[in-house]
Backbone as numpy.savetxt, mean C-alpha at the origin, in Angstrom:
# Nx Ny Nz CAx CAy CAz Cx Cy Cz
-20.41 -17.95 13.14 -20.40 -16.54 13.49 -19.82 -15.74 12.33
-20.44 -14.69 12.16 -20.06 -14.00 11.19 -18.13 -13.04 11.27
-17.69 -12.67 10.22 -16.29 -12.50 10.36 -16.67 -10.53 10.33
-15.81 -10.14 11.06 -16.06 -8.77 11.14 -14.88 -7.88 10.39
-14.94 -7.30 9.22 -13.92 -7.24 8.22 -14.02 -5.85 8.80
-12.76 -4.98 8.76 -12.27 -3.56 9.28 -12.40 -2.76 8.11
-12.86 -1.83 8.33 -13.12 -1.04 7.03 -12.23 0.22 7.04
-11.55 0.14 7.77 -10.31 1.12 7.58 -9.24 0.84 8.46
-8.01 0.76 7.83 -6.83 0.32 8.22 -5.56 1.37 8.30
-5.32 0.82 9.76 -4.45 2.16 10.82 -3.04 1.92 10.44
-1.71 2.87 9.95 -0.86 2.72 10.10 0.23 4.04 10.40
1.33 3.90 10.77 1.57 5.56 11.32 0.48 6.17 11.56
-0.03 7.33 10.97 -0.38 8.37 11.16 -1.66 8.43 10.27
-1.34 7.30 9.03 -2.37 6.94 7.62 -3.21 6.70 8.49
-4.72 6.68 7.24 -6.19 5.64 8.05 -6.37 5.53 6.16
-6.21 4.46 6.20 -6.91 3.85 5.07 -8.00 3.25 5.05
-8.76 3.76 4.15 -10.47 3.88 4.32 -11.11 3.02 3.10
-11.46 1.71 3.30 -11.23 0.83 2.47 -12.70 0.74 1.59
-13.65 1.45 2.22 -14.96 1.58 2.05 -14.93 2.93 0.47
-14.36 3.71 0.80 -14.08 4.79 0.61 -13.00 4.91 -0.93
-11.86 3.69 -0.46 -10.60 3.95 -1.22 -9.91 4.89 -1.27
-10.41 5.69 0.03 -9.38 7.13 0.42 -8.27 6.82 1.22
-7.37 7.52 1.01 -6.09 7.20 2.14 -6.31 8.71 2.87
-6.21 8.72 4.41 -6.16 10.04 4.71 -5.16 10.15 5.90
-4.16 11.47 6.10 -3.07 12.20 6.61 -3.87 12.90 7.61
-4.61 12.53 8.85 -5.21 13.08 9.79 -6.63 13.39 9.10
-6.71 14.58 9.06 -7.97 15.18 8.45 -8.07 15.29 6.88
-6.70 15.08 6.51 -6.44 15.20 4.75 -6.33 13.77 3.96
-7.55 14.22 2.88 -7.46 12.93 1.86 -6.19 13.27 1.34
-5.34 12.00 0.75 -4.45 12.06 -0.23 -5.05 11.28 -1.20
-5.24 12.23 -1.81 -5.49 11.47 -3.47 -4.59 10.36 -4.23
-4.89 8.93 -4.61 -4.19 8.18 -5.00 -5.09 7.73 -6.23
-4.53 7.07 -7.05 -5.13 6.47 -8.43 -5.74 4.99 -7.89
-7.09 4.52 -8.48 -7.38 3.03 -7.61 -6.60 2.11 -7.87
-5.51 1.90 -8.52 -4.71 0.75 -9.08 -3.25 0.85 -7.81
-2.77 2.23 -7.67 -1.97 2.65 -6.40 -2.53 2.64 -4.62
-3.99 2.66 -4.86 -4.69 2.58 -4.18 -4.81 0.77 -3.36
-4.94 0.35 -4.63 -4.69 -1.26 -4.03 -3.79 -1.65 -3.88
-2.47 -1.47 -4.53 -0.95 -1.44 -4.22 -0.90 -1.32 -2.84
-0.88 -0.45 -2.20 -0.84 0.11 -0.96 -1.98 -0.74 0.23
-3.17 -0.94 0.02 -3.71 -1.70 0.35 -3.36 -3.23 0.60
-3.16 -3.53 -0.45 -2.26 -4.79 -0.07 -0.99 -4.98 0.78
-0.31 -3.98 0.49 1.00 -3.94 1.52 1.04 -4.21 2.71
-0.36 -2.72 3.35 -0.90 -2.64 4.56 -1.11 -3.87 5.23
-2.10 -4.55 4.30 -2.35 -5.99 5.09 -1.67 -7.00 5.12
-0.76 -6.92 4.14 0.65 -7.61 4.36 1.66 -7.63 5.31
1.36 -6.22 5.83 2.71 -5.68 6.64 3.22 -6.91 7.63
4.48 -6.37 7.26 5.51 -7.11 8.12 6.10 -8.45 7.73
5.93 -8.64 6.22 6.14 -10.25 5.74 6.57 -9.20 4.19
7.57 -9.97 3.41 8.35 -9.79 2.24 6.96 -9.94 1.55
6.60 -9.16 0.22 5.75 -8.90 -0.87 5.80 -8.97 -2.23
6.18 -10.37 -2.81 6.90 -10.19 -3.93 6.17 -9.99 -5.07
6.70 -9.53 -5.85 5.64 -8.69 -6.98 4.81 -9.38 -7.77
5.07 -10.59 -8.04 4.15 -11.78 -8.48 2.49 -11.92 -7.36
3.26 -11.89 -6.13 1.65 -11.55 -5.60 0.97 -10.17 -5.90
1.86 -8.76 -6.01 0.78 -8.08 -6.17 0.08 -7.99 -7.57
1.03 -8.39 -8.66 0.26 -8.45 -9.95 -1.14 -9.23 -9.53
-0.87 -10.60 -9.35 -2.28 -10.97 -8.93 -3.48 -10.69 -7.83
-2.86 -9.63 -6.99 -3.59 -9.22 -6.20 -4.45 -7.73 -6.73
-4.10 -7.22 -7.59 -3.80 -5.97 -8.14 -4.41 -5.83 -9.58
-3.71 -6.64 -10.42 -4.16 -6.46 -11.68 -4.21 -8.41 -12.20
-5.18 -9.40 -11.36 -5.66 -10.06 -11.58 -6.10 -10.89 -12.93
-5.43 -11.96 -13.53 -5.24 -12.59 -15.24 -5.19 -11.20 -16.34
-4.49 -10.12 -16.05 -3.72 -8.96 -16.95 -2.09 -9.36 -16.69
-1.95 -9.18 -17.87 -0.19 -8.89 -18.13 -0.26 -7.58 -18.13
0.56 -7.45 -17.08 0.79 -5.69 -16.49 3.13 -5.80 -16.82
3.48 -4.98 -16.88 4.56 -5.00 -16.78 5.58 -3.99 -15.41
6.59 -4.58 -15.50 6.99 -4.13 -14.25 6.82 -2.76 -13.94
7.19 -2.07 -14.70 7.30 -0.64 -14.85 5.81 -0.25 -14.47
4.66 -0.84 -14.68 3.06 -0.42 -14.05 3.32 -0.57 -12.93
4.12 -1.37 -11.98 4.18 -1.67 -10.83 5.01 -0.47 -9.77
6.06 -0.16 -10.91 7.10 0.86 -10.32 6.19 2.38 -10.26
5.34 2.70 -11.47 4.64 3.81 -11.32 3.77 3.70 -10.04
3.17 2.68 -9.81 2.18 2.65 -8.42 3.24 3.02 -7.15
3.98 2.03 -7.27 4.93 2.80 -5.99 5.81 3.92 -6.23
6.00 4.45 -7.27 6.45 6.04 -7.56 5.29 6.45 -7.33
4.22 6.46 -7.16 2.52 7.84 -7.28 2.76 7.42 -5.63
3.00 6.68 -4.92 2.74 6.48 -3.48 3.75 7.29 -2.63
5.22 6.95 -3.18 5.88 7.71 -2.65 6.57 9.20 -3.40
5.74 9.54 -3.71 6.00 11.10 -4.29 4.87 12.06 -3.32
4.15 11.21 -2.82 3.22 12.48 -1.64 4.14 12.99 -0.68
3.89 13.93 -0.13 4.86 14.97 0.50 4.31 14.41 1.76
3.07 13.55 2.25 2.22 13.17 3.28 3.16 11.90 3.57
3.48 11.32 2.18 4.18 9.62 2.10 5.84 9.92 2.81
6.54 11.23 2.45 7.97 11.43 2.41 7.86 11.47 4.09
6.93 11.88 5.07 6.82 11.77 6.45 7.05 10.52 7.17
7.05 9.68 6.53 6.63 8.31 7.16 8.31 8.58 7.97
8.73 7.15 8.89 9.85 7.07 9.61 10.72 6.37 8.44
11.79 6.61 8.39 12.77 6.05 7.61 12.54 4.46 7.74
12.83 4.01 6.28 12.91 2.09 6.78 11.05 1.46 7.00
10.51 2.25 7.04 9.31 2.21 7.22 8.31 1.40 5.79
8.74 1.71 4.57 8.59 1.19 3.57 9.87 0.76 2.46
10.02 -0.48 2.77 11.37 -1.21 2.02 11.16 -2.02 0.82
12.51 -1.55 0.09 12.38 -2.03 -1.38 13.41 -3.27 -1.39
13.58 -4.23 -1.62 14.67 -5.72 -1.46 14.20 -5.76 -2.94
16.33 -5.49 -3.09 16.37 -6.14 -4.85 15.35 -5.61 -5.59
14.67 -4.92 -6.03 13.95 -4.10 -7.01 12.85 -5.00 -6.36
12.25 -5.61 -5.46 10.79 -6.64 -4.99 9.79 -5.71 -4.91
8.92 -5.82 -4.75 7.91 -5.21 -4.01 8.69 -4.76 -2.64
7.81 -3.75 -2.22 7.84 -3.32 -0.84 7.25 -4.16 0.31
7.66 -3.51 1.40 6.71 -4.69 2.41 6.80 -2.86 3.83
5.47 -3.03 4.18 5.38 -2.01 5.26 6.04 -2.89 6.51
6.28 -2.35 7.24 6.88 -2.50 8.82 5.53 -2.96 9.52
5.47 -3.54 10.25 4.57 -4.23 11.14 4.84 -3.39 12.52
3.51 -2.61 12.98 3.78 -1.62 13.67 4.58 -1.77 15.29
4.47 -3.57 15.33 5.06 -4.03 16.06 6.65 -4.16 16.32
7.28 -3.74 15.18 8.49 -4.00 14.88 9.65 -2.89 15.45
């Protein structure tokens, strides 16, 4: 049987539109860069499990030597939206300079 892959992924209030590579705030695109774009993407489907930055290099920027600081700009462009500063506190966590990991809406 065939696997039925979601083409847009629900969190708070976000709909990440994976078809698209839009992130949208109800009716509003937020514009993201595609490299922040997959950052975030990955998280999403991560949520709720620690994200350490070794996976997203390879999830992200795949046999490139990227340096940390490319990593820190993706999650500085994510959380500098005035759409992103809404989220609930604790909602997106940083451990020890790691990657982030989203909250599992279950949590």
């Amino acid at each position: 049987m065939d696997e039925i892959i979601p083409s847009v992924l629900l969190f708070d209030r976000f709909a990440l539109d994976l078809a698209r590579e839009r992130l949208r705030a109800g009716e509003q695109d937020i514009d993201l860069r595609p490299k922040a774009f997959k950052v975030l993407r990955y998280l999403v489907e991560n949520a709720g499990r620690l994200v350490l930055k070794e996976d997203l290099f390879e999830a992200v920027w795949p046999n490139v030597q990227v340096s940390d600081d490319t990593l820190v700009q993706c999650i500085r462009e994510l959380s500098s939206s005035a759409q992103w500063r809404m989220l609930p506190a604790g909602f997106v966590q940083s451990i020890r300079s790691s990657p982030s990991l989203i909250k599992d809406e279950g949590d």
